[in-house]
N, C-alpha and C positions, 0 to 999 in steps of 0.2 A: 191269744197273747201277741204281744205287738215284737216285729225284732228289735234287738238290738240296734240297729240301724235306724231304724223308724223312732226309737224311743229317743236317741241319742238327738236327731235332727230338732226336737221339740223343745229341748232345750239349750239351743246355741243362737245365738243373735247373732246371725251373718251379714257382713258388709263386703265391704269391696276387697279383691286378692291380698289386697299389702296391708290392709286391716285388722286388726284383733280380732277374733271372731269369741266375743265372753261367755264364756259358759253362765246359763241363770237360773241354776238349780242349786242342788245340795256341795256343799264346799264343805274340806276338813282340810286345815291348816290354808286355807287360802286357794285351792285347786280343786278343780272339780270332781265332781263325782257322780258316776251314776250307780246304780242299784239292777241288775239283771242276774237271772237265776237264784234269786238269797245271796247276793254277792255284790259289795261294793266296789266298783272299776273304779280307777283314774281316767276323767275323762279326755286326756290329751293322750294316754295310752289308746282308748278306743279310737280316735282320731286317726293317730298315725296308722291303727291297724285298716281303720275304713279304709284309706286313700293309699298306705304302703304294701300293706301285710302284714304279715306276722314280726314279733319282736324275739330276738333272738335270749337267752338267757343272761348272757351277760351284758347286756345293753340297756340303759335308759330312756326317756324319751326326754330329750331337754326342750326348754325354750331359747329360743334366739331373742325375743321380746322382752323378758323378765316379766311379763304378765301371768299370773300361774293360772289366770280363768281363763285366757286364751286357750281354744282348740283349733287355731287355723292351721292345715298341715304346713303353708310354705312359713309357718314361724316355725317350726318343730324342724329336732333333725334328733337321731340317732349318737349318743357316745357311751363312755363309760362312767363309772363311777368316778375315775379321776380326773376323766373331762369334766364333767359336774362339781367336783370339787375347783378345781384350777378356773372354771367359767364365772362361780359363783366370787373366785377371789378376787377375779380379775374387775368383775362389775362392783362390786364393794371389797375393796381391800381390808384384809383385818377380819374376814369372818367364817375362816375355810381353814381353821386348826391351823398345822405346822407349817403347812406350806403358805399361810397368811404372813408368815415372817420375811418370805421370800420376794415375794410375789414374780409377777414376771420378770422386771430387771433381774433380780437375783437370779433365777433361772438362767435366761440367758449371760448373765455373768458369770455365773457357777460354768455353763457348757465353755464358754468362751475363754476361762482359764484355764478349764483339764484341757483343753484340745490342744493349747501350745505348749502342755508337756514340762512348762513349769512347775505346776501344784499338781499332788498326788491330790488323792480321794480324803486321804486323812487329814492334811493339811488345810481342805476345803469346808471339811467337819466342822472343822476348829474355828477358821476365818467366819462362819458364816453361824458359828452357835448349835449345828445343828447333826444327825448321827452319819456317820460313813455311811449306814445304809441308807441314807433317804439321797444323800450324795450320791449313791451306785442309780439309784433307781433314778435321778432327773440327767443322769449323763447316759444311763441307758438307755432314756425316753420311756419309763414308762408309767410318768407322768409329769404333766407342766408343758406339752405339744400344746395341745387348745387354746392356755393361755397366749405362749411364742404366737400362734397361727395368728391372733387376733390382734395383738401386738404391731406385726408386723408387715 
């Protein structure tokens, strides 16, 4: 039986470093996939694991491309679910739930009036349609950074 590693290269059309590199096998929702052990991988997960390592539990494997059959690791990089969320708003605004209302301006708008100590948390709830806590959590950072990062 062939590795993992061996299976995966047979199905990847490799071109040059700063290139897509498409996965041209089995897709489920648009991303790749392979099949080892009775088990279907994400093939950009097996990717970063070839050339990174291991993926830790709470981490994703994103794309930088927005290609989702790309398996080239210098497109991939490593966040969270709320970088994925905030990455995906950022590239199409409007399609990343509650924080699609926001998007980055509002984020950075939202930090940039709690910090001068004018607007409470509650106040910013209000202005912006949206709950104290999701307030807590973009002025705590802990999420809507990926978006700022890229931003700015």
């Amino acid at each position: 039986m062939k590795s993992l590693k061996e299976r995966f290269w047979q199905k990847v059309d490799k071109k040059g470093e700063d290139e897509c590199w498409e996965w041209t096998a089995s897709l489920r929702r648009g991303y790749g996939r392979i099949e080892y052990n009775y088990k279907y991988l994400p093939a950009h997960k097996v990717s970063w694991e070839i050339h990174n390592g291991p993926i830790s539990d709470n981490m994703l494997v994103l794309h930088r491309c927005d290609n989702r059959k790309c398996v080239n690791p210098n497109h991939l990089y490593l966040g969270t679910y709320s970088d994925n969320v905030c990455d995906r708003e950022y590239r199409n605004p409007g399609t990343a739930g509650r924080i699609s209302r926001l998007g980055a301006t509002g984020i950075m708008s939202i930090r940039k009036m709690y910090k001068t100590g004018k607007y409470t948390q509650e106040n910013l709830a209000r202005l912006f349609k949206v709950s104290q806590s999701h307030i807590t959590n973009i002025v705590n950072r802990k999420y809507g950074d990926h978006t700022i990062e890229r931003t700015t």
